[in-house]
C-alpha positions in Angstrom: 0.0 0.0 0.0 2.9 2.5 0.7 4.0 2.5 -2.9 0.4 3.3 -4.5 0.1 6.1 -1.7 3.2 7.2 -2.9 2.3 7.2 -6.2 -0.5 8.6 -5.9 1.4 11.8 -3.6 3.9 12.2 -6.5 1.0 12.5 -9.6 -1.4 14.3 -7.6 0.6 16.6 -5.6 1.7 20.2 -6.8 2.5 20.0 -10.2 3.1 16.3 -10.5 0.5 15.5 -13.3 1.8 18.5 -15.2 5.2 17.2 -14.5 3.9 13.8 -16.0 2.6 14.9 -19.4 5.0 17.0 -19.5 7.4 14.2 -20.0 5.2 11.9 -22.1 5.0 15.6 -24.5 8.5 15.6 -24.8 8.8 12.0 -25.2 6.3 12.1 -28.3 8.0 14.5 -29.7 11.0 12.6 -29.7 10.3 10.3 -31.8 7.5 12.8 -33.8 7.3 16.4 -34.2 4.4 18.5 -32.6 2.4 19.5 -35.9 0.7 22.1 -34.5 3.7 23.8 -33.7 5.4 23.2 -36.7 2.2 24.8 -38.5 2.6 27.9 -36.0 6.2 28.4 -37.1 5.6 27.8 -40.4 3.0 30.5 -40.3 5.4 32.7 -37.9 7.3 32.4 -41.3 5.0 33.2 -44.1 3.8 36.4 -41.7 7.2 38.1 -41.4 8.2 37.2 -44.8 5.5 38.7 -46.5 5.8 42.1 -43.9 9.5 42.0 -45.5 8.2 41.7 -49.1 5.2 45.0 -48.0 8.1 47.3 -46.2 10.6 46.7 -49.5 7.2 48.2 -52.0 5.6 50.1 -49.5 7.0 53.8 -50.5 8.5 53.0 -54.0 10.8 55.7 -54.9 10.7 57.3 -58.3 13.5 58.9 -59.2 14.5 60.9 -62.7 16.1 57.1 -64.0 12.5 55.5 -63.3 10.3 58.3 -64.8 12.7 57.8 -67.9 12.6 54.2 -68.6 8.8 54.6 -67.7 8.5 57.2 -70.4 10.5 54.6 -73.2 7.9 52.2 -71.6 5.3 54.4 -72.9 6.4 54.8 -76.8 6.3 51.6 -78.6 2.4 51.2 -78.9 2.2 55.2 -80.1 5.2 54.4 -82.6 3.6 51.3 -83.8 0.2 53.0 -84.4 2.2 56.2 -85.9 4.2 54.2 -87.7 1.6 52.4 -89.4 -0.4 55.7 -90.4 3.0 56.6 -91.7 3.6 53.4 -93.7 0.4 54.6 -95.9 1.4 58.0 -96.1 4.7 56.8 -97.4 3.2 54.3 -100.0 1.3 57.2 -101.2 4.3 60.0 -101.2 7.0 57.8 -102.9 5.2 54.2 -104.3 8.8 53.5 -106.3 10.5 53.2 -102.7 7.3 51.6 -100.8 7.5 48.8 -103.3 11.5 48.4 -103.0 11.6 48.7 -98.7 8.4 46.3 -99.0 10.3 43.6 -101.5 13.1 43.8 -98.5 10.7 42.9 -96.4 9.4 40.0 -98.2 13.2 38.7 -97.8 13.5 38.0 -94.1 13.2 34.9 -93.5 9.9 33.3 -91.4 11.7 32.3 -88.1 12.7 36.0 -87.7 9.1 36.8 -88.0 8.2 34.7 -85.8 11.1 35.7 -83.1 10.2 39.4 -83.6 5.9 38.4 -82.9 7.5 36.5 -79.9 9.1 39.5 -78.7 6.2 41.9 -79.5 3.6 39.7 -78.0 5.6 39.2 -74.5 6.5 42.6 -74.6 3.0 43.6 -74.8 2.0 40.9 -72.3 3.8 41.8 -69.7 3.1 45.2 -69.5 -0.7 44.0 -69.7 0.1 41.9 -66.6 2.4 44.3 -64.8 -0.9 46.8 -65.3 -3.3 44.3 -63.7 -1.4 43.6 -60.6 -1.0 47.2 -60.1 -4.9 47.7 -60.6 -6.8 48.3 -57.5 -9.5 45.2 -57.3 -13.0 46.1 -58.5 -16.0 44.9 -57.1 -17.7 42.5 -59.2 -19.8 40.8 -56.7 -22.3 42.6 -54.3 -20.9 43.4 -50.9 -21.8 40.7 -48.0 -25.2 41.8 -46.2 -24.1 43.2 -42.7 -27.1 42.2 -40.5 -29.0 38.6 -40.6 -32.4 40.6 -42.1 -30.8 41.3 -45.0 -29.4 37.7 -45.7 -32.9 36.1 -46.0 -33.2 33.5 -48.8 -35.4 34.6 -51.9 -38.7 33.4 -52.1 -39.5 30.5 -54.0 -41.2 30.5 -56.8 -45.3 30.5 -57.1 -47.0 26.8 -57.5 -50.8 26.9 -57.8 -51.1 23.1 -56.9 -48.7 23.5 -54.1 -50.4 26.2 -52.2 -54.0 24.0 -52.9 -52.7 21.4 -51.1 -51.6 23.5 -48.5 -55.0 25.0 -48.4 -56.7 21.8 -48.1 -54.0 20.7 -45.5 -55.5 23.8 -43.2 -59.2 23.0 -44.0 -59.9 19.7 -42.7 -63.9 20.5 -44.0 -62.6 21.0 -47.2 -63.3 17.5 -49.6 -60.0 15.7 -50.6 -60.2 14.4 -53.9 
């Protein structure tokens, strides 16, 4: 009997079921690693990571280099159009030289058409992209209602023979047929 009293002193006394899981936790994790903490470090992680990646592009300095290379950003799709417009103005001012520039055209072979489409269309595509990320979002569903009242389902739809068997659910005079 003096051992189970004893026992029964050491896990029951101050602290000495605490003391006991205690050990079987660190045990455990001996052999496996707690999960849940591993998923609160990882998380830990991805939180002060992405506050690193915010403080870098919170205040993005523009200096004269940026607004430059932002300008040169801006010309190709003006040049292109101009260009263009210019092409037909040309073909009409000189159509000796048009035809001659135009048969040097015709000469380059169809791989370098196909690099300089590459080059155009990715050019093109990211500066599409770079433009939606920078877009502020836009609502395109309708806002969450705020209060219970105005979540209520919508009303079904009207059935004739539904609400007459209702009726005659509510009447027990009325004849069932």
């Amino acid at each position: 009997m003096g051992l189970i009293r004893s026992l029964f002193r050491a896990l029951f006394a101050q602290g000495g079921l605490e003391r006991l899981t205690r050990a079987g936790t660190d045990v455990a994790d001996s052999f496996r690693p707690n999960a849940t903490r591993q998923m609160e470090l990882g998380h830990e992680a991805f939180v002060s990571t992405q506050s690193a990646y915010a403080a870098e592009f919170r205040n993005p300095r523009r200096g004269v280099f940026d607004r430059f290379v932002n300008g040169l950003n801006r010309l190709p799709r003006p040049m292109l159009a101009l260009g263009t417009l210019g092409l037909f103005v040309y073909a009409m001012a000189d159509p000796a030289g048009f035809v001659l520039r135009m048969r040097g055209l015709a000469e380059v072979p169809e791989p370098l058409w196909w690099l300089l489409g590459a080059v155009v269309a990715f050019y093109f595509g990211a500066r599409e992209t770079h433009y939606l990320r920078d877009r502020a979002p836009t609502q395109a569903t309708a806002p969450a209602p705020d209060t219970p009242e105005q979540a209520s389902p919508p009303a079904p739809p009207s059935n004739p023979a539904l609400q007459d068997w209702r009726e005659s659910l509510d009447d027990p005079n009325r004849e069932r047929g």
